[in-house]
Z-matrix of the N, CA and C atoms (Angstrom, degrees):
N
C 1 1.452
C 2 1.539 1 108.76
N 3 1.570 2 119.28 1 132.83
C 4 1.564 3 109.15 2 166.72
C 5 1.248 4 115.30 3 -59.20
N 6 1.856 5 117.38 4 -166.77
C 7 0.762 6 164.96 5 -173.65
C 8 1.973 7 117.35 6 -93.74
N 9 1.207 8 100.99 7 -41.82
C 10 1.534 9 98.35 8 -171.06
C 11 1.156 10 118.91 9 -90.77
N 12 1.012 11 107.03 10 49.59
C 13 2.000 12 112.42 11 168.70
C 14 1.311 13 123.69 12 -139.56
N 15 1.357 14 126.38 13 77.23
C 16 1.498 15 116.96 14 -155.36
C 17 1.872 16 121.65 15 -49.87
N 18 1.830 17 106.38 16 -21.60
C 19 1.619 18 91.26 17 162.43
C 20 1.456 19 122.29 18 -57.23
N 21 1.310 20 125.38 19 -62.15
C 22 1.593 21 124.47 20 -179.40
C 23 1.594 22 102.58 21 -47.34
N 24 1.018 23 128.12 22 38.99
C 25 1.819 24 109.48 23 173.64
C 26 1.623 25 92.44 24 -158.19
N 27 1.634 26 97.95 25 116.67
C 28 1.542 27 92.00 26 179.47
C 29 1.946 28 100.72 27 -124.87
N 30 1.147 29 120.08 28 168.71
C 31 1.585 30 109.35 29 160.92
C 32 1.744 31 133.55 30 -59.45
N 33 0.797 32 111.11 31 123.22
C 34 1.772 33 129.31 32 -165.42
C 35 1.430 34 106.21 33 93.70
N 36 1.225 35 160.18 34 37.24
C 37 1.438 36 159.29 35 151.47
C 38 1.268 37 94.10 36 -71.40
N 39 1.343 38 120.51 37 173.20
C 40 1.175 39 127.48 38 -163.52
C 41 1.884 40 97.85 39 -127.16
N 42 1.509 41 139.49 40 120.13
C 43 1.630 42 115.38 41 -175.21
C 44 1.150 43 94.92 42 -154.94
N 45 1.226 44 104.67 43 170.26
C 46 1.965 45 119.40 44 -177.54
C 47 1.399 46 108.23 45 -97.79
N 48 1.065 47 146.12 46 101.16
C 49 1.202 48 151.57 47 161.37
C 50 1.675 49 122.47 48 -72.97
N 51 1.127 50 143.05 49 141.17
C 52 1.540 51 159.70 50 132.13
C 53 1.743 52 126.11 51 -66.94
N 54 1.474 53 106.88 52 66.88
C 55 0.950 54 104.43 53 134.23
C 56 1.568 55 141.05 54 2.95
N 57 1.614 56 117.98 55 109.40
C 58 1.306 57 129.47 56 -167.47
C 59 1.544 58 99.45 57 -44.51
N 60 1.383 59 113.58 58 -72.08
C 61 1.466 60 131.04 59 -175.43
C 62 1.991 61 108.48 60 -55.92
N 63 1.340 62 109.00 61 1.87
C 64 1.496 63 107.45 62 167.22
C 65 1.372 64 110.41 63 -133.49
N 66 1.356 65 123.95 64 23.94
C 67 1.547 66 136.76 65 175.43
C 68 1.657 67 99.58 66 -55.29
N 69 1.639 68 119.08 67 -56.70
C 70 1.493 69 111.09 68 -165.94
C 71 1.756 70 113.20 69 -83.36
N 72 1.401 71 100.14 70 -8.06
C 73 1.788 72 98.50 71 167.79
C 74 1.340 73 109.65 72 -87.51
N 75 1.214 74 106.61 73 -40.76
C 76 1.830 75 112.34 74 -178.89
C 77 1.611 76 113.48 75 110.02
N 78 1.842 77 98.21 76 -17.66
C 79 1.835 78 105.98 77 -171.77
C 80 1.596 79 113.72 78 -54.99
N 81 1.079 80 118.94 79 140.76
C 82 0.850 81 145.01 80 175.23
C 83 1.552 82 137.28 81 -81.16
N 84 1.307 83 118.94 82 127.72
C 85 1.619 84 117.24 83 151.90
C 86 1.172 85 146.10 84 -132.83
N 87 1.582 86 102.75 85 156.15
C 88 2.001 87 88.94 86 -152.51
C 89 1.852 88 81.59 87 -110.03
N 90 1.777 89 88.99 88 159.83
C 91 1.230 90 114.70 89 -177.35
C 92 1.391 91 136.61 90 -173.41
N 93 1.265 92 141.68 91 170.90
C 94 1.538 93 123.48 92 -179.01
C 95 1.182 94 100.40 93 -92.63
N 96 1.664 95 127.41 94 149.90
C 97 1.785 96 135.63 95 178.35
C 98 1.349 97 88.68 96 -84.76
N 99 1.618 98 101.94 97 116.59
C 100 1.534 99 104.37 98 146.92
C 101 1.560 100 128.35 99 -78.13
N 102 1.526 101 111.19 100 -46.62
C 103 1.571 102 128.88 101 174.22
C 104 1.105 103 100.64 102 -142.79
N 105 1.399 104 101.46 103 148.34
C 106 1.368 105 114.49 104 174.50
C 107 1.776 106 121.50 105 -118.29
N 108 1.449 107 121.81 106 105.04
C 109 1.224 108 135.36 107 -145.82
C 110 1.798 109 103.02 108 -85.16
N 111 0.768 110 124.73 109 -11.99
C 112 1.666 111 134.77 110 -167.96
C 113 1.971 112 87.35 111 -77.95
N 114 1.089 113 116.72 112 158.30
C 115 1.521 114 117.73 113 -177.80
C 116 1.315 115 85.02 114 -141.55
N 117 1.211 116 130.22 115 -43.58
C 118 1.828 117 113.91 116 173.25
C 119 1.728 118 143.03 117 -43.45
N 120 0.616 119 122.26 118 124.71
C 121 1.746 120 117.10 119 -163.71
C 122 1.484 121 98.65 120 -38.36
N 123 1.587 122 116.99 121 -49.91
C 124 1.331 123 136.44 122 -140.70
C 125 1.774 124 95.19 123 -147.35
N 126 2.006 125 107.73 124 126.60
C 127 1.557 126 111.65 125 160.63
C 128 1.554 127 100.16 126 -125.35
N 129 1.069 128 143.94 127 142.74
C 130 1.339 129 141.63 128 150.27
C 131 1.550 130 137.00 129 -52.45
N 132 1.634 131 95.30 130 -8.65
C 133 1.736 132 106.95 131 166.64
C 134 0.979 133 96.07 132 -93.94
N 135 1.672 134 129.80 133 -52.63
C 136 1.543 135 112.82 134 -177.77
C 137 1.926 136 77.75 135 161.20
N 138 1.214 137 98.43 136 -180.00
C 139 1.543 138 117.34 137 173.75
C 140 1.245 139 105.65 138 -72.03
N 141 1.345 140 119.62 139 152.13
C 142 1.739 141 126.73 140 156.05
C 143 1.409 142 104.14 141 -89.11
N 144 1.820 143 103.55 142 134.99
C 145 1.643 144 99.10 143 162.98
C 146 1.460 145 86.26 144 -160.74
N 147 1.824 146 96.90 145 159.20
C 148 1.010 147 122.00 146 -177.80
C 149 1.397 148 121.85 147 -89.05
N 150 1.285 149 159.52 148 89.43
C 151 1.126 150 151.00 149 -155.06
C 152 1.688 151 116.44 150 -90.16
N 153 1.519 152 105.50 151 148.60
C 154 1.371 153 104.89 152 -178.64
C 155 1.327 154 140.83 153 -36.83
N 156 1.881 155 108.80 154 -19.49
C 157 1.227 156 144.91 155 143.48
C 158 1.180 157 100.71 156 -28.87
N 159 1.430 158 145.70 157 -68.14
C 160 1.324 159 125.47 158 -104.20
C 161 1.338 160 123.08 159 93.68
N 162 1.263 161 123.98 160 -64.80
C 163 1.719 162 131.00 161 -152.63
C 164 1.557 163 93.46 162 -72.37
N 165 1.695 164 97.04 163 157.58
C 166 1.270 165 95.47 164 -179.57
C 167 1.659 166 93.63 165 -134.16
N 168 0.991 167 110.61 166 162.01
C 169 1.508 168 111.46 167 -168.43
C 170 1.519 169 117.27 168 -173.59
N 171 1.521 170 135.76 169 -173.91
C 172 0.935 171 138.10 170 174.71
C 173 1.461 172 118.46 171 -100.31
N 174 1.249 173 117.30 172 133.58
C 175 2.065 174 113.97 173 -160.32
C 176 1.984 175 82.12 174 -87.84
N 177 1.592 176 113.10 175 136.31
C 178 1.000 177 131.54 176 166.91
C 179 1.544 178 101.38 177 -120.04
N 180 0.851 179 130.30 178 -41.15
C 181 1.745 180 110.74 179 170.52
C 182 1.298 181 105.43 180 -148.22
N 183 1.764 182 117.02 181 146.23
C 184 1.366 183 125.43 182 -178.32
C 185 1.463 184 105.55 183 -112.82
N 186 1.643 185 102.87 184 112.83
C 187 2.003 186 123.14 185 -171.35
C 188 1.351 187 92.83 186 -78.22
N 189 1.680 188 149.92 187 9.64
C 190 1.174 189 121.26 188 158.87
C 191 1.179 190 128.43 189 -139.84
């Protein structure tokens, strides 16, 4: 499942995010959503969320 729908993405899911500073490689990191910073229903990069990490990034696919 993507990223660009802020219903499918809740806190504790498990998803791969892209990192600002890895936008032009595309690499990836996976992590649990702590908050999710996007307030729009819908982004076309994907949702913003903050992960238990710390990192905040764009959700490109949700693993659960």
């Amino acid at each position: 499942m993507d990223g660009t729908s802020r219903s499918s993405i809740k806190p504790g899911i498990k998803v791969s995010i892209v990192l600002k500073e890895d936008q032009r490689s595309g690499r990836r990191t996976l992590g649990i959503v702590r908050d999710i910073l996007t307030n729009s229903r819908t982004h076309p990069h994907g949702i913003k969320v903050r992960l238990e990490s710390g990192e905040v990034g764009r959700v490109q696919e949700i693993l659960e």
